[in-house]
CHARMM internal coordinates of N, CA and C (Angstrom, degrees):
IC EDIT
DIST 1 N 1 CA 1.4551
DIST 1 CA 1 C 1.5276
ANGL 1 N 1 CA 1 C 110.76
DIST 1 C 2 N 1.3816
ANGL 1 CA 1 C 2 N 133.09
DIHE 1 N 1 CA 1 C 2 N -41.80
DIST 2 N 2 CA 1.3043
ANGL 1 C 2 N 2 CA 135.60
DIHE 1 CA 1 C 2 N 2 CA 145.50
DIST 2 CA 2 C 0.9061
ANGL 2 N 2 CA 2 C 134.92
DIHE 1 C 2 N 2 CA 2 C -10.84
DIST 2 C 3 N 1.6725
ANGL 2 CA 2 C 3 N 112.89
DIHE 2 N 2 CA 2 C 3 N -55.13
DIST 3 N 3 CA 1.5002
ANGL 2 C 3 N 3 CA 124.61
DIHE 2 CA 2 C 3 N 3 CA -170.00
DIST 3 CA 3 C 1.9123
ANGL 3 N 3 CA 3 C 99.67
DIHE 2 C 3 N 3 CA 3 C -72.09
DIST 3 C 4 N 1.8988
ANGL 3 CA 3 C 4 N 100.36
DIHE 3 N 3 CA 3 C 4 N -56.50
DIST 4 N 4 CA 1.4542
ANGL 3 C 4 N 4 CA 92.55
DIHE 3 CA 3 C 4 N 4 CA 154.87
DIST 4 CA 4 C 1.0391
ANGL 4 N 4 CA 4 C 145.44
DIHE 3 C 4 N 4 CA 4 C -20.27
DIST 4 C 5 N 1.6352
ANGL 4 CA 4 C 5 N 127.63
DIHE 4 N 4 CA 4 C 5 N -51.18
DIST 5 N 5 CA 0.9288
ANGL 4 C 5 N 5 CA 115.63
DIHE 4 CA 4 C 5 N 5 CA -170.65
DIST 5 CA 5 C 1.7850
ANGL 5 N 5 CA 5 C 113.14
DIHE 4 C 5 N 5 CA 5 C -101.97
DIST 5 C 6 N 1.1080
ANGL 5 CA 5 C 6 N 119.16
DIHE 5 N 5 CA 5 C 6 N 10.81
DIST 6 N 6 CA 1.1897
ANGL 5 C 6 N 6 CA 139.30
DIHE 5 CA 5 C 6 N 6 CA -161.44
DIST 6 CA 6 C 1.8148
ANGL 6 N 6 CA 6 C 84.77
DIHE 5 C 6 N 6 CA 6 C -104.90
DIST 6 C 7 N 0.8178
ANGL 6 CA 6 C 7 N 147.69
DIHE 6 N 6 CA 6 C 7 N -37.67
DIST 7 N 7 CA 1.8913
ANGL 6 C 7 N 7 CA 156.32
DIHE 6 CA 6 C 7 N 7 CA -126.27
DIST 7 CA 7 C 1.8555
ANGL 7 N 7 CA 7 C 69.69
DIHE 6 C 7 N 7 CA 7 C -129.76
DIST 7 C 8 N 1.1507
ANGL 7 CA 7 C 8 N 132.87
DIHE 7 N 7 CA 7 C 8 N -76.62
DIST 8 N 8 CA 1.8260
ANGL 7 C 8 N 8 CA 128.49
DIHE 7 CA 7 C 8 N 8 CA -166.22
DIST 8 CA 8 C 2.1950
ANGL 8 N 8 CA 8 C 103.33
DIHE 7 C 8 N 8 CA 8 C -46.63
DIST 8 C 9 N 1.4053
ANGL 8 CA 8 C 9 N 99.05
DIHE 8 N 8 CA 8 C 9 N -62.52
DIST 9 N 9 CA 1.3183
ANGL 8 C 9 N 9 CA 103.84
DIHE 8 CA 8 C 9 N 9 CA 165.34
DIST 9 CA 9 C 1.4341
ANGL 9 N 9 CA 9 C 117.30
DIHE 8 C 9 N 9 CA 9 C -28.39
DIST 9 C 10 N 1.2047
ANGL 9 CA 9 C 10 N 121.41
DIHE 9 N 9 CA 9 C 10 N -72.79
DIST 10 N 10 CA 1.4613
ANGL 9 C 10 N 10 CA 117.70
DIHE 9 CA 9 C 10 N 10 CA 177.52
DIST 10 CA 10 C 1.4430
ANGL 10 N 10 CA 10 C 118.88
DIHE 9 C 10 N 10 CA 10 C -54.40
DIST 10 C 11 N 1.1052
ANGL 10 CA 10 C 11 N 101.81
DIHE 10 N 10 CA 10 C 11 N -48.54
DIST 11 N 11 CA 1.4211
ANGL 10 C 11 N 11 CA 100.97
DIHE 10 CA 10 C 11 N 11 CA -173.32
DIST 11 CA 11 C 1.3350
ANGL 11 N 11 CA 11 C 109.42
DIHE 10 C 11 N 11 CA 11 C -57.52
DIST 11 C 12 N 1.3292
ANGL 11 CA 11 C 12 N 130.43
DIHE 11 N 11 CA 11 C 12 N -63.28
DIST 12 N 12 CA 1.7903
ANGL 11 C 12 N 12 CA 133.11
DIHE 11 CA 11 C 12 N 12 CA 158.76
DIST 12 CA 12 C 0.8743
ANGL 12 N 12 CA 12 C 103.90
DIHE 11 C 12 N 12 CA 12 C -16.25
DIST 12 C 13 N 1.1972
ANGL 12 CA 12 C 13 N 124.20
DIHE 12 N 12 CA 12 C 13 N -59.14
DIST 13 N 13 CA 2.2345
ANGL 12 C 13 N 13 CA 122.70
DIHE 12 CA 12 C 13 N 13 CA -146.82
DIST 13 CA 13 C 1.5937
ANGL 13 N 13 CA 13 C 70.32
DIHE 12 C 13 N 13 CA 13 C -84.52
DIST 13 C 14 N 1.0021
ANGL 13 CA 13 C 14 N 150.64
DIHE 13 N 13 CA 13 C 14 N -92.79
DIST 14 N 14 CA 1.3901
ANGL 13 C 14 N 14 CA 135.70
DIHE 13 CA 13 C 14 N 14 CA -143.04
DIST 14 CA 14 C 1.7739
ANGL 14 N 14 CA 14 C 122.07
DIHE 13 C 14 N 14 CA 14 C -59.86
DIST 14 C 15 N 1.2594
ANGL 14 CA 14 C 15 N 107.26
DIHE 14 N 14 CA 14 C 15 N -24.74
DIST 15 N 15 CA 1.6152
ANGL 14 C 15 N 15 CA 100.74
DIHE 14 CA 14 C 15 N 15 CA 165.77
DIST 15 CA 15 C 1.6104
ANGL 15 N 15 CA 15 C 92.64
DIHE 14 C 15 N 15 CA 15 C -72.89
DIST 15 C 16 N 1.4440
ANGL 15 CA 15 C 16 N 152.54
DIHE 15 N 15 CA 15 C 16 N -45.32
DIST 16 N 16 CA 0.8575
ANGL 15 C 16 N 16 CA 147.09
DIHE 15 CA 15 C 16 N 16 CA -174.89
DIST 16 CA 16 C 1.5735
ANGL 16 N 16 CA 16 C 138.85
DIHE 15 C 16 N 16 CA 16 C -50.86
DIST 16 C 17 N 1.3003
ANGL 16 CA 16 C 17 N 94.20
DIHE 16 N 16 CA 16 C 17 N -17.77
DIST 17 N 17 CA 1.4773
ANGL 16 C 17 N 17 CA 130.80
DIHE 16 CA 16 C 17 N 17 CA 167.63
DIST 17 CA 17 C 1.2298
ANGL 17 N 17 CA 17 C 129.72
DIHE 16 C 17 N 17 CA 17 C -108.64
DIST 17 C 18 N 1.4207
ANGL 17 CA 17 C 18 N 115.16
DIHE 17 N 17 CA 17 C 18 N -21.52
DIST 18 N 18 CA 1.7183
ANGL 17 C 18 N 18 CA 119.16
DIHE 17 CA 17 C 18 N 18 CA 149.62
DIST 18 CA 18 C 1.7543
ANGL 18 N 18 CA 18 C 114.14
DIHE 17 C 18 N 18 CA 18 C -69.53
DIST 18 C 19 N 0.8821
ANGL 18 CA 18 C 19 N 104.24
DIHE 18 N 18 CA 18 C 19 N -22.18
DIST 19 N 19 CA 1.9408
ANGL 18 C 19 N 19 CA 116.92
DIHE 18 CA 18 C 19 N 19 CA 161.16
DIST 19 CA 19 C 1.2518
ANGL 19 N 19 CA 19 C 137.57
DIHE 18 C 19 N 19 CA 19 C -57.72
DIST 19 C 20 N 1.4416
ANGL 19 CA 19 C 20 N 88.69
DIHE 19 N 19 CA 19 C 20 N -60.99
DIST 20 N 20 CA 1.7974
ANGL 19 C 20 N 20 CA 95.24
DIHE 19 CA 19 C 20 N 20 CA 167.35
DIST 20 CA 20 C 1.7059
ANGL 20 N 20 CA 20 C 108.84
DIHE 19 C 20 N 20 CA 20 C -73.40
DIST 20 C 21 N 1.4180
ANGL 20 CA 20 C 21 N 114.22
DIHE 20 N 20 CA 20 C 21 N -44.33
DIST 21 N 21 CA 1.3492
ANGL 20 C 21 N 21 CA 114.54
DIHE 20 CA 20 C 21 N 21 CA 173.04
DIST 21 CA 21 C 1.6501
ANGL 21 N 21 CA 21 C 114.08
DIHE 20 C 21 N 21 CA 21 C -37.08
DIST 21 C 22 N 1.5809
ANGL 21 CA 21 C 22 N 112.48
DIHE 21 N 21 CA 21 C 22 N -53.67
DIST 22 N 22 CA 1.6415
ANGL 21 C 22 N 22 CA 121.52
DIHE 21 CA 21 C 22 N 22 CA 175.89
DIST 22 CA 22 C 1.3942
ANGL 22 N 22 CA 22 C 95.99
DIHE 21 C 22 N 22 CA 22 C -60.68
DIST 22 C 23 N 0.9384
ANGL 22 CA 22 C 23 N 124.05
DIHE 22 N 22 CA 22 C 23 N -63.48
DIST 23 N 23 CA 1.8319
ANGL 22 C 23 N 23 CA 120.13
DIHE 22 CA 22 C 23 N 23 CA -163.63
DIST 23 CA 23 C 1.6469
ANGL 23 N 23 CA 23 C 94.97
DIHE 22 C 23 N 23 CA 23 C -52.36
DIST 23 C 24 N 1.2973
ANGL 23 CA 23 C 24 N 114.50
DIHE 23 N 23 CA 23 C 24 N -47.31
DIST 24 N 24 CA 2.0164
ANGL 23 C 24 N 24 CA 99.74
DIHE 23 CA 23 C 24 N 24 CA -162.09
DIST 24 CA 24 C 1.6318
ANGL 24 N 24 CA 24 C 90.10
DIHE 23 C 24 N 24 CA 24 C -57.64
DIST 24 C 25 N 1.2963
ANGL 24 CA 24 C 25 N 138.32
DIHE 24 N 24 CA 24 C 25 N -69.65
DIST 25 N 25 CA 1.2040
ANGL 24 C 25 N 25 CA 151.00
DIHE 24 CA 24 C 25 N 25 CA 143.95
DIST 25 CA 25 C 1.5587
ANGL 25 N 25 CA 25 C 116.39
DIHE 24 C 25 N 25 CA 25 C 42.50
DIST 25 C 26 N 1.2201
ANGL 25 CA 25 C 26 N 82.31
DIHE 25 N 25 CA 25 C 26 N -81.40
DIST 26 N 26 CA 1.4636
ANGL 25 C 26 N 26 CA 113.99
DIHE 25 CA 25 C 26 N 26 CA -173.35
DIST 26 CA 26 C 1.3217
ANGL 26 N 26 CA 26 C 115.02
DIHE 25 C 26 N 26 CA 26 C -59.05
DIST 26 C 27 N 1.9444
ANGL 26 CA 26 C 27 N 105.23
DIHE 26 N 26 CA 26 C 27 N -47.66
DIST 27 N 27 CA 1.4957
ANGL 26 C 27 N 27 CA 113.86
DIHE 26 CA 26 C 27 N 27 CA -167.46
DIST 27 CA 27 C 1.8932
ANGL 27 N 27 CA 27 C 108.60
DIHE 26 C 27 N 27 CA 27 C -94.18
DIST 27 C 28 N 1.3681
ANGL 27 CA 27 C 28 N 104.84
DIHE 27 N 27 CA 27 C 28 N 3.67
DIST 28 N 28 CA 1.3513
ANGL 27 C 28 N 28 CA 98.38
DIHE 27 CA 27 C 28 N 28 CA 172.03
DIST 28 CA 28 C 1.5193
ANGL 28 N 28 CA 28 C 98.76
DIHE 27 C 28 N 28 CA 28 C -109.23
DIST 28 C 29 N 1.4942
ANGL 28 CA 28 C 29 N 138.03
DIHE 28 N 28 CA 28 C 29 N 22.93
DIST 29 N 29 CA 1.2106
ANGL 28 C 29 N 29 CA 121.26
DIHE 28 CA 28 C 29 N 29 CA 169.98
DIST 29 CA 29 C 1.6024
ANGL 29 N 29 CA 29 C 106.19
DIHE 28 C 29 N 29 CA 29 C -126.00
DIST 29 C 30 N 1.1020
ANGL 29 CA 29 C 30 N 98.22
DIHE 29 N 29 CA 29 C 30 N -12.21
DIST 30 N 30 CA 1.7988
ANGL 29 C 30 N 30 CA 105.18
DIHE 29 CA 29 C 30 N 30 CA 168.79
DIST 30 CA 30 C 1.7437
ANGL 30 N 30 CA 30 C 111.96
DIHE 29 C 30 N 30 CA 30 C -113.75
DIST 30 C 31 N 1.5275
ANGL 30 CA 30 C 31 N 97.15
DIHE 30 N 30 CA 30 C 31 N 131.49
DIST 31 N 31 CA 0.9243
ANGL 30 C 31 N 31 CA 120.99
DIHE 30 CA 30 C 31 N 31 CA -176.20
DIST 31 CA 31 C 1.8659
ANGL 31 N 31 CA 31 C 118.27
DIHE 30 C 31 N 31 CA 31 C -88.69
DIST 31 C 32 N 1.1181
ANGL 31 CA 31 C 32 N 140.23
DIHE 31 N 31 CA 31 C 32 N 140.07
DIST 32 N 32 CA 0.9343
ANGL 31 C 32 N 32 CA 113.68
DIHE 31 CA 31 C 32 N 32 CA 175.38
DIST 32 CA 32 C 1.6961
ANGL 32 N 32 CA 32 C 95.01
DIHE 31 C 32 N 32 CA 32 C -132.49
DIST 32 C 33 N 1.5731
ANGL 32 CA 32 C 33 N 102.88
DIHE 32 N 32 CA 32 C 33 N 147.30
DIST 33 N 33 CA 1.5467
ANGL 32 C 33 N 33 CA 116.31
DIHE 32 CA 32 C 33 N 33 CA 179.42
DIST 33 CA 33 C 1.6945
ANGL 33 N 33 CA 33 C 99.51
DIHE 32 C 33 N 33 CA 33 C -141.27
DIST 33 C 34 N 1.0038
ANGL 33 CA 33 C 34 N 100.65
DIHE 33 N 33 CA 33 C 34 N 168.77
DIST 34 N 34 CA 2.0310
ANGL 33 C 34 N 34 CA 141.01
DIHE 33 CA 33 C 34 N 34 CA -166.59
DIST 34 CA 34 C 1.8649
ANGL 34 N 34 CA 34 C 77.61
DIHE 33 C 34 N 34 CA 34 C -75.63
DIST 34 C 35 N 1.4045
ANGL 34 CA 34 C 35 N 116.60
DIHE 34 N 34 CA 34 C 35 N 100.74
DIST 35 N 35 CA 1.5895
ANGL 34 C 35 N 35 CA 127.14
DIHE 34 CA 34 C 35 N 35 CA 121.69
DIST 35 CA 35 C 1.4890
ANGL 35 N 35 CA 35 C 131.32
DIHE 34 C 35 N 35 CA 35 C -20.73
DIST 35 C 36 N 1.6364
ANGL 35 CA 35 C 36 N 135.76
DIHE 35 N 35 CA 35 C 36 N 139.20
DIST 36 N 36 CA 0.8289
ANGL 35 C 36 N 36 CA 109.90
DIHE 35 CA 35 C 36 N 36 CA 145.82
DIST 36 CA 36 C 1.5108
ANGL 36 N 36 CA 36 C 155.03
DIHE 35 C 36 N 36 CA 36 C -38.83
DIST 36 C 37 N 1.4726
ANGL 36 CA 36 C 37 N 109.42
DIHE 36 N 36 CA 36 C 37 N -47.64
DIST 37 N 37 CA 1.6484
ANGL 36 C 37 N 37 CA 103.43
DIHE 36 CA 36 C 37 N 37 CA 145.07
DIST 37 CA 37 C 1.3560
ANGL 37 N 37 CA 37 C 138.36
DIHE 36 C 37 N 37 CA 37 C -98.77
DIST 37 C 38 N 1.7204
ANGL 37 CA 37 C 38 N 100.09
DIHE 37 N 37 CA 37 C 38 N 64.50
DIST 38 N 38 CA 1.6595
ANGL 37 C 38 N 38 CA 83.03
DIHE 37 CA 37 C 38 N 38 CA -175.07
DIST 38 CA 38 C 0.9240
ANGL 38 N 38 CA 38 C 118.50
DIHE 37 C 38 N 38 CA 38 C 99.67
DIST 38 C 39 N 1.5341
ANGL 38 CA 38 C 39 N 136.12
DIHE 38 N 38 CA 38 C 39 N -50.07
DIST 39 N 39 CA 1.7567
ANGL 38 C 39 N 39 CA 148.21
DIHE 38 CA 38 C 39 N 39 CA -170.24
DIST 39 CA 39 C 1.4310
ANGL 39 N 39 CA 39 C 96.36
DIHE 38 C 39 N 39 CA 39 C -73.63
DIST 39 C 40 N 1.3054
ANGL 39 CA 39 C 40 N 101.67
DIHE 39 N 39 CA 39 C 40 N 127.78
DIST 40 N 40 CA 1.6700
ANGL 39 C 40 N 40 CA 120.27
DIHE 39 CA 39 C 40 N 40 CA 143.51
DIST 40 CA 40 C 1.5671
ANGL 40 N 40 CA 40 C 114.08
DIHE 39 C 40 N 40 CA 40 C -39.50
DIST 40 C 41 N 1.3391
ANGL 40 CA 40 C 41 N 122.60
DIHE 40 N 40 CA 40 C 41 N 121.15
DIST 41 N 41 CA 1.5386
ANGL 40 C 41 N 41 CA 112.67
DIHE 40 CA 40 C 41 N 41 CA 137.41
DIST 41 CA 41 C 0.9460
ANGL 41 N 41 CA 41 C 128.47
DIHE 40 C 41 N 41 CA 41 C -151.26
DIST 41 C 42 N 1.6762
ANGL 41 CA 41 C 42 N 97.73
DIHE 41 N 41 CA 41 C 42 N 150.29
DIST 42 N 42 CA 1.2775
ANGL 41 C 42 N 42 CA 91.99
DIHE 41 CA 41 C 42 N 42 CA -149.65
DIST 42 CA 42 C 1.7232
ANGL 42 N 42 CA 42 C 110.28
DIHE 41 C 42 N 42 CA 42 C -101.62
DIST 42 C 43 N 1.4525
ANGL 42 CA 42 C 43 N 121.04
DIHE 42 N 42 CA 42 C 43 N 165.20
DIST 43 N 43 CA 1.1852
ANGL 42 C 43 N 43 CA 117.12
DIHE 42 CA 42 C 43 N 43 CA -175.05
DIST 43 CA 43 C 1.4865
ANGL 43 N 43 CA 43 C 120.37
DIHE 42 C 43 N 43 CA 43 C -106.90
DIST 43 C 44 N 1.2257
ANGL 43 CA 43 C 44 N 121.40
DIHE 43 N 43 CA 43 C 44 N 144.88
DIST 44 N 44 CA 1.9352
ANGL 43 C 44 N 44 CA 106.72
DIHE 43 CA 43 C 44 N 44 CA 172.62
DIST 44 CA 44 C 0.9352
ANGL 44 N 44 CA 44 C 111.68
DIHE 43 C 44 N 44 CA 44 C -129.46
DIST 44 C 45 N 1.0394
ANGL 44 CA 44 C 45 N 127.01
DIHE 44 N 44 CA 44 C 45 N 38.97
DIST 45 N 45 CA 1.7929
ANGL 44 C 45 N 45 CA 133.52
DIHE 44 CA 44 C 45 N 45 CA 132.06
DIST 45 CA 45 C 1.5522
ANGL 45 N 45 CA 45 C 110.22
DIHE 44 C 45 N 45 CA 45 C 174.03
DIST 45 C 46 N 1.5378
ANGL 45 CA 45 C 46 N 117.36
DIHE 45 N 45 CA 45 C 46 N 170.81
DIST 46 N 46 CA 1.3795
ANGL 45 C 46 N 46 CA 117.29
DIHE 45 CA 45 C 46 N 46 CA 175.47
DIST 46 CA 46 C 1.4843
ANGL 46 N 46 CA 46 C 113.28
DIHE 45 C 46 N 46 CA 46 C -117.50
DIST 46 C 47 N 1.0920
ANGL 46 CA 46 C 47 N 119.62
DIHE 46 N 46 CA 46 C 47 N 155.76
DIST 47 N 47 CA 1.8397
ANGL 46 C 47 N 47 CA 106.39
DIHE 46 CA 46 C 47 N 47 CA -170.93
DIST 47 CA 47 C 1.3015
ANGL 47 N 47 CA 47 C 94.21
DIHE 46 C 47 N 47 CA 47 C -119.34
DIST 47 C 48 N 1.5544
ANGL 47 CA 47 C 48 N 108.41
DIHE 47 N 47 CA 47 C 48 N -172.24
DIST 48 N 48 CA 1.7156
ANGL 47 C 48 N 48 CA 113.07
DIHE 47 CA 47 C 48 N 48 CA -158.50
DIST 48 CA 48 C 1.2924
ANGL 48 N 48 CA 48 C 123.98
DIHE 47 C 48 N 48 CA 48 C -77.35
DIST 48 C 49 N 1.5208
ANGL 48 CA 48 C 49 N 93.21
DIHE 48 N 48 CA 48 C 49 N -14.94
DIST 49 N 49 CA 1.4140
ANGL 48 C 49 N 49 CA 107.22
DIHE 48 CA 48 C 49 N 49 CA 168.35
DIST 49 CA 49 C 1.7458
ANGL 49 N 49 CA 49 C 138.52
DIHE 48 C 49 N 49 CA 49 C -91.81
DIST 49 C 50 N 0.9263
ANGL 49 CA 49 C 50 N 104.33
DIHE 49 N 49 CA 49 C 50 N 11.04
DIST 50 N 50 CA 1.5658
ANGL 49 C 50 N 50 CA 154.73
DIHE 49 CA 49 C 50 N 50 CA -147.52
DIST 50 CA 50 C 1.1542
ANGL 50 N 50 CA 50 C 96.90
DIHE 49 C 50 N 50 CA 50 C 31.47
DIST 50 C 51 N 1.2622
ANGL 50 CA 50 C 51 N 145.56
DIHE 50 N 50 CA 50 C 51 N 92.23
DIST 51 N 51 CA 1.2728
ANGL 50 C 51 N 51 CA 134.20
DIHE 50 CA 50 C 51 N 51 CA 144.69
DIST 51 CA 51 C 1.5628
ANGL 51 N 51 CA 51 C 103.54
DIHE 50 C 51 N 51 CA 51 C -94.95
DIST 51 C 52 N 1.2598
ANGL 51 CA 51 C 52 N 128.28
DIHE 51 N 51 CA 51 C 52 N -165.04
DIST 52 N 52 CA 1.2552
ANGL 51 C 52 N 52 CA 126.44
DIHE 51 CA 51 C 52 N 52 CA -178.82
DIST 52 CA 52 C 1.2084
ANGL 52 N 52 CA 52 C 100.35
DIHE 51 C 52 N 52 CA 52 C -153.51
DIST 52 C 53 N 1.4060
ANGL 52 CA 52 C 53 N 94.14
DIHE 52 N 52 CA 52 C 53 N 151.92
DIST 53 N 53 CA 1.7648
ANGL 52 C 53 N 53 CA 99.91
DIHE 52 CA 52 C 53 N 53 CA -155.73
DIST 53 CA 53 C 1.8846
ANGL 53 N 53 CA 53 C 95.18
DIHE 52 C 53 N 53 CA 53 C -121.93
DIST 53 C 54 N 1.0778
ANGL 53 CA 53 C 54 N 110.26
DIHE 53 N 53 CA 53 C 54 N 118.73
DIST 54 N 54 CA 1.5673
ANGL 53 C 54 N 54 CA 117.46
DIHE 53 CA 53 C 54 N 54 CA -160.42
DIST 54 CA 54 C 2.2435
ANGL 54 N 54 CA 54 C 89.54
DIHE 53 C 54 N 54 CA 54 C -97.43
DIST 54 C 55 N 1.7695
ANGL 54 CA 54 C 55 N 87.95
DIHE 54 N 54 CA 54 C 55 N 148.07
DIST 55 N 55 CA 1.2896
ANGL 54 C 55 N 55 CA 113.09
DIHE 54 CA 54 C 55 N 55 CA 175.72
DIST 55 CA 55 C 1.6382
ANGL 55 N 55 CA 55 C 118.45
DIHE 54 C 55 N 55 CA 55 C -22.12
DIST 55 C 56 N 1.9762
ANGL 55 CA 55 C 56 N 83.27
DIHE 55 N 55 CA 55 C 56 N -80.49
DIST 56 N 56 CA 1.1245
ANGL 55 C 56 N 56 CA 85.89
DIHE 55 CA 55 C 56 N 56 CA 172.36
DIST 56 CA 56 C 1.9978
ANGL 56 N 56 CA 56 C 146.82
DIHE 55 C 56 N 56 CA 56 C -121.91
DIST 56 C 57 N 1.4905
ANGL 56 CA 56 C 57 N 93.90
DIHE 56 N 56 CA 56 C 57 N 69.43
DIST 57 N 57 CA 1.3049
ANGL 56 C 57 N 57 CA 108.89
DIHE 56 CA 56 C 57 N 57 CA -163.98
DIST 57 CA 57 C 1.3056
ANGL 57 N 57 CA 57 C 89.99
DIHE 56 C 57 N 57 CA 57 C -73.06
DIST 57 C 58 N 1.8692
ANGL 57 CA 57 C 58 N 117.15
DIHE 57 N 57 CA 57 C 58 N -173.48
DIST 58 N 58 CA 1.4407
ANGL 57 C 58 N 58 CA 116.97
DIHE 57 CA 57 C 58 N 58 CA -173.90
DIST 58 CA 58 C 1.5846
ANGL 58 N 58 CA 58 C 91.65
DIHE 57 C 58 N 58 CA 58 C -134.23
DIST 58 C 59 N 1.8917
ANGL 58 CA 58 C 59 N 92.34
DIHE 58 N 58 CA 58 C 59 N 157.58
DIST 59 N 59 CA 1.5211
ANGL 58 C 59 N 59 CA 100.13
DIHE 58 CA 58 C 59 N 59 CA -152.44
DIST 59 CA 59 C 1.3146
ANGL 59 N 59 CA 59 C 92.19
DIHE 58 C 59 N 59 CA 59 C -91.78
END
COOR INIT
IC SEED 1 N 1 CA 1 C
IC BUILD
């Protein structure tokens, strides 16, 4: 049962670290700035023209 739980351990700590890996990820490619009212939004990328292309616009 040891070895078990030793084999669950790893496995946790490593989904746990593919997580934070996604989160750093995530938060160094979105930008977030001051809304017109107040609201955060955030951006996921800028194009050549600089417009800025927000999270969640619709396709």
């Amino acid at each position: 049962m040891n070895y078990l739980e030793n084999v669950f351990q790893k496995i946790y700590t490593l989904i746990e670290s593919v997580k934070s890996i996604k989160n750093q990820i995530y938060n160094t490619c979105t930008k977030s700035q001051s809304g017109i009212n107040g609201k955060k939004i955030q951006y996921l990328a800028q194009r050549v023209d600089g417009k800025k292309i927000p999270i969640d616009r619709k396709l």
